[in-house]
N, C-alpha and C positions, 0 to 999 in steps of 0.2 A: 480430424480433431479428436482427441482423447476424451473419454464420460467424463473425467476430474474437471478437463477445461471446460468441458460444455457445461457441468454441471455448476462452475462458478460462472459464467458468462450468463445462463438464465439467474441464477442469482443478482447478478445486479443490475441495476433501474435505466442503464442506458452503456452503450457503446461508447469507445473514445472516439470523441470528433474527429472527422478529415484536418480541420482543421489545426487541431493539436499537432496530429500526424507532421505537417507540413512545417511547423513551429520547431518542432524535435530536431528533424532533419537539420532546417537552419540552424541549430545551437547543440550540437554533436559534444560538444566539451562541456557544458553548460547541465548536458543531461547525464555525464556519466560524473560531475562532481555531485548535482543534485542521487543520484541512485546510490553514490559512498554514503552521502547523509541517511539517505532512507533505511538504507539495511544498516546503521549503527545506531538510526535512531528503534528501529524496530528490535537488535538485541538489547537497548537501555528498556524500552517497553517491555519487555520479556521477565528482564532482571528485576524490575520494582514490582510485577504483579507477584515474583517470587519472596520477595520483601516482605510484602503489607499482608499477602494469604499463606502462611506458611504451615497450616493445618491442612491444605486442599494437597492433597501429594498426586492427584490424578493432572491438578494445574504446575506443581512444581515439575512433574518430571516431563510434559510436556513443554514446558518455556524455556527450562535446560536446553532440553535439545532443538529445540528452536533459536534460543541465542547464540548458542556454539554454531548453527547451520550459516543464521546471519552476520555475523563475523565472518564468518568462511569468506561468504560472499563479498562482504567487506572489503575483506583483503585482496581479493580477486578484483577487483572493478578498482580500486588503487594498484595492482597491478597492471591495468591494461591502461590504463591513465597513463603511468610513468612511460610506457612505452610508446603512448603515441606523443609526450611529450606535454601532458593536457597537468598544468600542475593542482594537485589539491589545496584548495584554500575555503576561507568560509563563507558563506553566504547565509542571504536568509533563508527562514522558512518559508514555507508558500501560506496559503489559507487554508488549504486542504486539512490540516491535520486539524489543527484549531477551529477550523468551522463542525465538524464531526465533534470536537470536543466538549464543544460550548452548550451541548443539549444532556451533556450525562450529568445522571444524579451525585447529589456529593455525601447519602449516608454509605456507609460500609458494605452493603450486599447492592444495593442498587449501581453504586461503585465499578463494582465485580462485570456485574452484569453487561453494562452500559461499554465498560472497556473492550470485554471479549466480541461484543456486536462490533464496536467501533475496528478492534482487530482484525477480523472477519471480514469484513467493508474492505479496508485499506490492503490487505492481503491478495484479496481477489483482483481490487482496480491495479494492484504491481502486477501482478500474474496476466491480469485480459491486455495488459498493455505493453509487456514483452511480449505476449502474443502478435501484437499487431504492428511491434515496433520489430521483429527480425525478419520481415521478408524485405523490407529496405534498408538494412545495414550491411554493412560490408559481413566477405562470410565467416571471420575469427569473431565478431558481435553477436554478429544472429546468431553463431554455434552457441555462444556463451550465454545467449538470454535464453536460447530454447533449452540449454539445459535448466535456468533455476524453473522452468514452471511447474516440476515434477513438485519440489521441496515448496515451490509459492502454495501449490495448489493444497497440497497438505497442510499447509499454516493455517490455511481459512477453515477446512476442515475440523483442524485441532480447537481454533479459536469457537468457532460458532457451535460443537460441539463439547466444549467443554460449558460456555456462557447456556445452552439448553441443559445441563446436566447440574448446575450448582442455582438452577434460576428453581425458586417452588410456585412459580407462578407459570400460564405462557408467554412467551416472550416474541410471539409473533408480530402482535402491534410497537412493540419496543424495535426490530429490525425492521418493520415496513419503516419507521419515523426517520431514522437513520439514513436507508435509504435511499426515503425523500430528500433529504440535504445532500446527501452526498450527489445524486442528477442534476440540484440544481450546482452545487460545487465544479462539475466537472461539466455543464454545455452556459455557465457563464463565463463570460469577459475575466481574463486574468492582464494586467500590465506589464505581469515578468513570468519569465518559463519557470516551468520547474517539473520534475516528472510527474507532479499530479494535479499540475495547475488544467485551470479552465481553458477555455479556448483565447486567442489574441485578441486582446482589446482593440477593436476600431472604430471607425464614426459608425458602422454599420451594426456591429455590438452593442455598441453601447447602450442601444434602446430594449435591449435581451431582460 
């Protein structure tokens, strides 16, 4: 394992469950429509924080190349789609992102701040979880997830480093709070897959 992955993997508050693992497996199409969503919803994330802070040129020029990277991706994972026959269509979202969401501040610098944690967070859980998700996929998959961890592992980097660099406070207890939700987001009961949903809802879950 490479310092960038280990370095994000100690970064967050819990491993992905066996259980997920098992979930993924059984919904093979299911996870590669939800992973198109993720990395486009991750360049739209990129492009409005380049919007709303267009003084910050250390955050413009890294969300630049960040959205260009997740589009790439984009298109690659819509490509391995059409070819196994897996059609793009739309789903929902899961709670992940929205439950993460629901705790940032709504003035202008708290905003900022709350976003790049939040970025960071979600960054790292795509990266720990291609990690864990390509020793059991076939091996044109696994080739293709172990490549994005280089460019994932960098994103969390860019994010959590940039939200430390524009914060004038510390912003340690703001990332512990984060992720606390984000542990319990990811080892509770979810109803439907998705790549960053919780683990499967059952009679045994449910009491979680």
């Amino acid at each position: 394992m490479n310092e960038a992955l280990q370095e994000l993997i100690d970064f967050l508050p819990c491993r992905t469950p066996a259980a997920w693992l098992d979930w993924a497996m059984d919904n093979q199409a299911l996870l590669l429509i939800d992973h198109a969503n993720c990395e486009k919803k991750a360049a739209s994330n990129a492009m409005t924080l380049m919007y709303r802070y267009v003084s910050h040129t250390d955050l413009l020029t890294k969300m630049s190349q960040l959205a260009r990277e997740e589009l790439l991706h984009f298109e690659q994972v819509v490509g391995i789609m059409a070819e196994r026959g897996v059609t793009y269509g739309r789903i929902g979202p899961s709670r992940y992102a929205a439950g993460l969401r629901d705790s940032m501040r709504t003035d202008r610098d708290g905003a900022l701040i709350d976003s790049l944690i939040v970025g960071a967070i979600v960054e790292a859980r795509s990266c720990e979880r291609f990690s864990v998700l390509a020793p059991l996929l076939d091996e044109k998959l696994a080739k293709f997830y172990r490549s994005l961890l280089r460019s994932e592992a960098r994103h969390y980097q860019d994010y959590l480093g940039l939200a430390q660099q524009y914060a004038d406070v510390d912003i340690s207890n703001r990332i512990k709070h984060f992720l606390s939700i984000e542990k319990t987001l990811i080892e509770s009961p979810d109803t439907e897959f998705r790549f960053h949903s919780g683990v499967p809802f059952s009679a045994d879950t449910a009491a979680i």
